[in-house]
N, C-alpha and C positions, 0 to 999 in steps of 0.2 A: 487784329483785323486781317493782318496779311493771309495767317494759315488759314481763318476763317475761307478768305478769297481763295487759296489756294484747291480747297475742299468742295467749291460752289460748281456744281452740275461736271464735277469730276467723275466719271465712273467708269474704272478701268476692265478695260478686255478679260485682263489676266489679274490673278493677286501676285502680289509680289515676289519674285523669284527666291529660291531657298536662299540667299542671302539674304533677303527682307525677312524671310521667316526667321531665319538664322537671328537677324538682329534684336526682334522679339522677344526671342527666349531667350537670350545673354542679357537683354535688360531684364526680363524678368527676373533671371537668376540672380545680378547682380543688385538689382534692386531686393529680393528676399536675402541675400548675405546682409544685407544693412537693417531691416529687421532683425536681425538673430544676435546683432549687437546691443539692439535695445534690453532695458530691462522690462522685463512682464512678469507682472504677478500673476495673469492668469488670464483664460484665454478672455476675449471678450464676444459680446453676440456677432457683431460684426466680424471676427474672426469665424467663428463657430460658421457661419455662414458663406463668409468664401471656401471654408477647408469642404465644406457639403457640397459645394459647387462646384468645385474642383474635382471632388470621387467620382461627380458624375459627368463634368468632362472627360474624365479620363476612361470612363467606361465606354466612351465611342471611339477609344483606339482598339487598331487591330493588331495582332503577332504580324511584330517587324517580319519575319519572313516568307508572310503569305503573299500571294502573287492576288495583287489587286485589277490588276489591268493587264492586255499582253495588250502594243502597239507595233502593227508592222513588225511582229513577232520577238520583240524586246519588251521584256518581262517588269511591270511595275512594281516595286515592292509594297508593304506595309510598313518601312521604315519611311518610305518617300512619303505616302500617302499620309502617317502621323503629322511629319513635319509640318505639310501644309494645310492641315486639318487643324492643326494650334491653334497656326495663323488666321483659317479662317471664323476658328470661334472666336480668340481675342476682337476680331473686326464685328463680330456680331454685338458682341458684350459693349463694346463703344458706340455701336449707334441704338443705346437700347432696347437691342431683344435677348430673348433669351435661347441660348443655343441647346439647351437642354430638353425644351418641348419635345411632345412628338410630332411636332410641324416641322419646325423648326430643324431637329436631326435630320429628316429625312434631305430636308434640302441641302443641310450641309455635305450631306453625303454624296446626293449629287452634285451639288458646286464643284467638291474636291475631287471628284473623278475626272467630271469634264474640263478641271485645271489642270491634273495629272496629265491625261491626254493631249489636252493643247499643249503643255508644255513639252512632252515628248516628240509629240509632232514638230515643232520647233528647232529643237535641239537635234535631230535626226536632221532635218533637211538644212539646219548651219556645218554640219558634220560634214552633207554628201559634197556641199559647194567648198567645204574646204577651207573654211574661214578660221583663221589660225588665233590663238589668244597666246601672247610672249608672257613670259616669264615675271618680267620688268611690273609688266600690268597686272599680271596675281599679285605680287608682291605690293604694288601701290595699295590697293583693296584691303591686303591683308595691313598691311602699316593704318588706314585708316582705322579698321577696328580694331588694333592697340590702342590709337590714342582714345578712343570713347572708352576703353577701361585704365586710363592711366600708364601701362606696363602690358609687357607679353604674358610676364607670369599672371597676373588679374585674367587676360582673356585666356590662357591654359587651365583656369581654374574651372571657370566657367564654362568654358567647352569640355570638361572631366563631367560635372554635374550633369551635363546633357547629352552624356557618353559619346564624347566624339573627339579629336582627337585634331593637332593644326594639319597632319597630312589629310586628313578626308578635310578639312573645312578648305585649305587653297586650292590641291587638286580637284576636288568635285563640286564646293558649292558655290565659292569666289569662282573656279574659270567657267562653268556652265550660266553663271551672271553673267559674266563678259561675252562670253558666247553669245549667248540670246541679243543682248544690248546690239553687239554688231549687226546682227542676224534682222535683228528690228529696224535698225539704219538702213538695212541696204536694202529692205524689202518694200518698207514705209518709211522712204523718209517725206521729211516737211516741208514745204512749200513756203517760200515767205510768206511770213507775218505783218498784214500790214496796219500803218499807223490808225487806219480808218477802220479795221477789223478791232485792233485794242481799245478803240476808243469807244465802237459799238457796245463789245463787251460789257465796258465798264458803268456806260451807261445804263443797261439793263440789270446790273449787280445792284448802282444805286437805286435804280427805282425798287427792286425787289427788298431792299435792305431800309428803303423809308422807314423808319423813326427808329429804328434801333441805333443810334448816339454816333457820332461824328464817323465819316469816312474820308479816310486820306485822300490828298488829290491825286489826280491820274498820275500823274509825273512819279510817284511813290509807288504804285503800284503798276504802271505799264509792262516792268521786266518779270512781272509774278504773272500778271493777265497774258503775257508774251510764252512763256511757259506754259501754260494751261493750253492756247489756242494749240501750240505744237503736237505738247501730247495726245491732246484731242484726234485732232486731222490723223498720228501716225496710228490710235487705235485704231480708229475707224477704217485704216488701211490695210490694217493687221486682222482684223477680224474677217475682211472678205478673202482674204490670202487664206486665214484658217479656216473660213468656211471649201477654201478649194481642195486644200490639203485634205481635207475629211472626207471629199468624195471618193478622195483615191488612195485611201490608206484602207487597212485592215485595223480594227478595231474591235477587242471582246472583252467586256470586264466583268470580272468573275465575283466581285460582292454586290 
């Protein structure tokens, strides 16, 4: 119930930064090495049908090297633009649609632009103010996903299969997370959260959630409902920032 709670009128500004995408494909990865240990006699229709899904996910990536966006004259790639183009089909395929329409691509293609560019725009102006990410802080990030695969050699393996390498994962995609996160703090941060805001909340959770089988009481879920209202309040602060930053940027995108 809790991550149910967590998920309820969630919806964020930005998709999750190449670390979140990052995190995706290393379970994916990790999770296809543990199929490949099974025995299979042979494929089944349900395979047959994700490997069909899959050719044509894959036909909405572009050559890593084309220049998908230039922002404030910093050059987008098509290696960026994949990453979170993964990302944002896996998020399609979980709330049942299908990213493979022709509805559907088109938006994904612009979702992932206009994520590309926000998040540039971001990173660019945590840059110009100078907000520094140590050392100490890559490395905590990177220790965490070790432990989610056991070992460094397991997440080395894994990061081979999805050609990348622990120097581009700490230097670019662990500190441009940390980056942004700061960048987030200091532009939007949160207002306290008060008891009479969680409890509103939670109220309108139960009545929306009437008959669907027991809900925890507030006391269990105030620090999850406390969570949410934060997030909430610092998009919603972040997006009018991005709506500023947009007036006075230069932006051209070239797919």
């Amino acid at each position: 119930m809790k991550g149910v709670l967590l998920n309820m009128n969630f919806k964020k500004v930005l998709l999750p930064f190449f670390a979140g995408a990052l995190a995706l494909s290393l379970a994916a990865c990790s999770g296809d090495d543990k199929e490949k240990d099974k025995d299979q006699e042979g494929a089944t229709d349900d395979q047959a049908a994700i490997e069909e899904m899959q050719k044509k996910l894959d036909k909405q990536k572009i050559d890593e090297d084309k220049i998908v966006a230039v922002v404030n004259d910093e050059e987008v790639s098509g290696e960026t633009y994949n990453i979170v183009l993964e990302n944002l089909q896996m998020q399609f395929q979980q709330i049942g649609q299908d990213p493979t329409s022709d509805e559907m691509a088109e938006q994904l293609k612009a979702q992932t632009l206009d994520t590309l560019v926000s998040q540039t725009l971001f990173l660019q102006q945590a840059k110009a103010e100078k907000i520094e990410v140590t050392e100490e802080e890559i490395d905590n990030e990177f220790n965490k996903l070790i432990s989610q695969f056991g070992d460094e050699e397991a997440l080395e393996e894994a990061l081979k299969s999805e050609g990348m390498d622990k120097g581009t994962l700490k230097e670019t995609i662990i500190r441009e997370n940390i980056l942004f996160d700061k960048y987030q703090n200091k532009v939007a941060p949160a207002e306290d959260i008060s008891d009479e805001d969680i409890k509103a909340y939670y109220d309108e959770f139960t009545a929306q959630s009437e008959g669907e089988g027991d809900i925890p009481p507030l006391e269990d879920l105030s620090e999850n409902i406390k969570q949410i209202l934060v997030q909430n309040e610092q998009q919603q602060k972040l997006a009018a920032h991005l709506e500023d930053l947009k007036k006075d940027a230069k932006i051209e995108l070239k797919i």
